[in-house]
VEXGU-873309 format. One line per 5 residues: their letters; for each residue x, y, z of N, C-alpha, C. Coordinates in steps of 0.05 Angstrom, whole numbers, plus 5000, padded with zeros to 4 digits. Example, Ala and Ser with C-alpha at 12.3 -4.5 7.8 and 13.67 -1.06 7.14 Angstrom:
% VEXGU-873309
AS	5264,4886,5156,5246,4910,5156,5264,4934,5156; 5257,4955,5142,5273,4979,5143,5258,5001,5157
% end
This chain:
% VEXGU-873309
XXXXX	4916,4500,5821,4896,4517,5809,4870,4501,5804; 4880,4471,5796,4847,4464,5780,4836,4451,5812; 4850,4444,5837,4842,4441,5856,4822,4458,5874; 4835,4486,5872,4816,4507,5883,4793,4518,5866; 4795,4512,5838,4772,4511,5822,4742,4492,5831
XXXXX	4749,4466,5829,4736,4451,5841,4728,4451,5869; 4736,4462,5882,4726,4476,5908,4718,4491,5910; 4706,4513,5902,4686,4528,5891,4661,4524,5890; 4651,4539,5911,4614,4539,5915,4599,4531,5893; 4611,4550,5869,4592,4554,5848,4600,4517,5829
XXXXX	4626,4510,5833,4634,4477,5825,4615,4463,5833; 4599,4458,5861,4590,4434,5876,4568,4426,5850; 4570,4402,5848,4550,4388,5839,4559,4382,5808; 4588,4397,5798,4592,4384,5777,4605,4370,5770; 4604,4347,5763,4616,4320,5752,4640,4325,5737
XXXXX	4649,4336,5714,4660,4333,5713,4680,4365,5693; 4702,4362,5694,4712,4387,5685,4720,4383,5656; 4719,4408,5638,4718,4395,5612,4731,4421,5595; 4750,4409,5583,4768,4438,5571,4774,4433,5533; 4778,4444,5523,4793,4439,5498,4832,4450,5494
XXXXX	4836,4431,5482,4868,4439,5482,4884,4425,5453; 4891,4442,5440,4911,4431,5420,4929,4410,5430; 4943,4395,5408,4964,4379,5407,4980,4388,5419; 4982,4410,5406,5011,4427,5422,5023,4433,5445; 5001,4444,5452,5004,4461,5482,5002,4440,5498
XXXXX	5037,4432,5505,5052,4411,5529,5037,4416,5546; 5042,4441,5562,5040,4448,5590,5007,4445,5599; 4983,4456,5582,4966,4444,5591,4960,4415,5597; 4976,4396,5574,4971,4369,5572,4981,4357,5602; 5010,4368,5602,5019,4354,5633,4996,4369,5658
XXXXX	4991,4390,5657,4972,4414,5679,4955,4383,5682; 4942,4379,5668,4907,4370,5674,4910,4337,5670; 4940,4325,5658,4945,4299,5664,4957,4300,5695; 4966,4313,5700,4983,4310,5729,4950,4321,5748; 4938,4336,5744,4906,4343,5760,4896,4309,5754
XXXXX	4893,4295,5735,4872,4271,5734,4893,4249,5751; 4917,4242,5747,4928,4226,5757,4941,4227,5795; 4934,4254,5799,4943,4259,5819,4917,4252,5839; 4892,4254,5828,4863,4250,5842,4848,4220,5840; 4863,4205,5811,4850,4176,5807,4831,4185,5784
XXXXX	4832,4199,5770,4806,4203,5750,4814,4199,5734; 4792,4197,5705,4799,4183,5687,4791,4213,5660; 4821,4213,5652,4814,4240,5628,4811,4228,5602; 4793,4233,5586,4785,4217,5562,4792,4242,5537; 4799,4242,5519,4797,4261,5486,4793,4254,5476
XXXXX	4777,4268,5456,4761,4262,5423,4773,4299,5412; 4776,4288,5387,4775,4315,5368,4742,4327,5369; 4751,4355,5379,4723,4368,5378,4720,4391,5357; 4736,4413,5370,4741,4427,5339,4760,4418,5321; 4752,4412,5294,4784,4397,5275,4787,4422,5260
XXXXX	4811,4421,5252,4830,4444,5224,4817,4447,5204; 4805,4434,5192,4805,4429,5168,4764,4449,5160; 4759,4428,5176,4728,4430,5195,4713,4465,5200; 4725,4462,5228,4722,4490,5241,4730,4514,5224; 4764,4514,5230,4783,4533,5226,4790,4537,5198
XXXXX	4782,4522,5171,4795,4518,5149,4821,4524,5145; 4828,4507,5167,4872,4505,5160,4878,4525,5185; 4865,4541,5189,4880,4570,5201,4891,4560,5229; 4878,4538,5240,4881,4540,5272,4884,4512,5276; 4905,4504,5291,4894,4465,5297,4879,4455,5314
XXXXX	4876,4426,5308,4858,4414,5326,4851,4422,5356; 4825,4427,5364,4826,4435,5391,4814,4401,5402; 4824,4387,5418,4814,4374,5428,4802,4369,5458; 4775,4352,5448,4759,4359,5483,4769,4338,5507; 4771,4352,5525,4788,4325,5553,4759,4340,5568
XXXXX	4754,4312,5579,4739,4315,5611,4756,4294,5624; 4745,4307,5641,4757,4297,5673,4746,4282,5688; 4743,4273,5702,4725,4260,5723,4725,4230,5741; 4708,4221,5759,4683,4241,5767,4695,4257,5787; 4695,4290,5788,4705,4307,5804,4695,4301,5838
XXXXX	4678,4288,5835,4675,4274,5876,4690,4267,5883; 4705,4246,5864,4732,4233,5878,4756,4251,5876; 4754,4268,5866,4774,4293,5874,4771,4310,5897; 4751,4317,5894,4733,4326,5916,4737,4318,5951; 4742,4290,5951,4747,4274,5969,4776,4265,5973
XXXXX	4790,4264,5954,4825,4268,5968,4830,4289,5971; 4818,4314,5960,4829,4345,5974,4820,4348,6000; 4791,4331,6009,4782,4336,6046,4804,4326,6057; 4805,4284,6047,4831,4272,6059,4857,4294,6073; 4858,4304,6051,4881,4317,6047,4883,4343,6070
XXX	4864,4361,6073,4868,4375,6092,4855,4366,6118; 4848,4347,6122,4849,4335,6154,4867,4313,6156; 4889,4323,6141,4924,4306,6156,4935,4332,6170
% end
């Protein structure tokens, strides 16, 4: 999914992909660790929205991941389909 995202006309030219995601939610964490590790990129997080902060208690941490640099993704998906 986040492969054909990035392939996307309207994608070209952006560096890098950038989501928020709780602690919680495994499945995104492995989704977009297995997307950065599978391309060589490097996914970084900081707390962006906090509980306490934002949400006053109601909601948890959302934390921000980017991705990047999406070129070099960009370039093992060509690799990839001229095998």
């Amino acid at each position: 999914m986040l492969e054909w995202l990035i392939s996307l006309p309207m994608a070209e030219g952006a560096t890098d992909l950038t989501t928020t995601i709780t602690a919680a939610n495994l499945p995104s964490w492995a989704m977009f660790g297995r997307f950065a590790r599978s391309h060589g990129l490097l996914l970084t997080k900081s707390a962006h929205f906090e509980r306490e902060t934002h949400f006053a208690g109601a909601h948890d941490t959302e934390w921000h991941v980017a991705i990047g640099p999406l070129e070099r993704a960009r370039k093992t998906l060509g690799q990839q389909e001229n095998r």
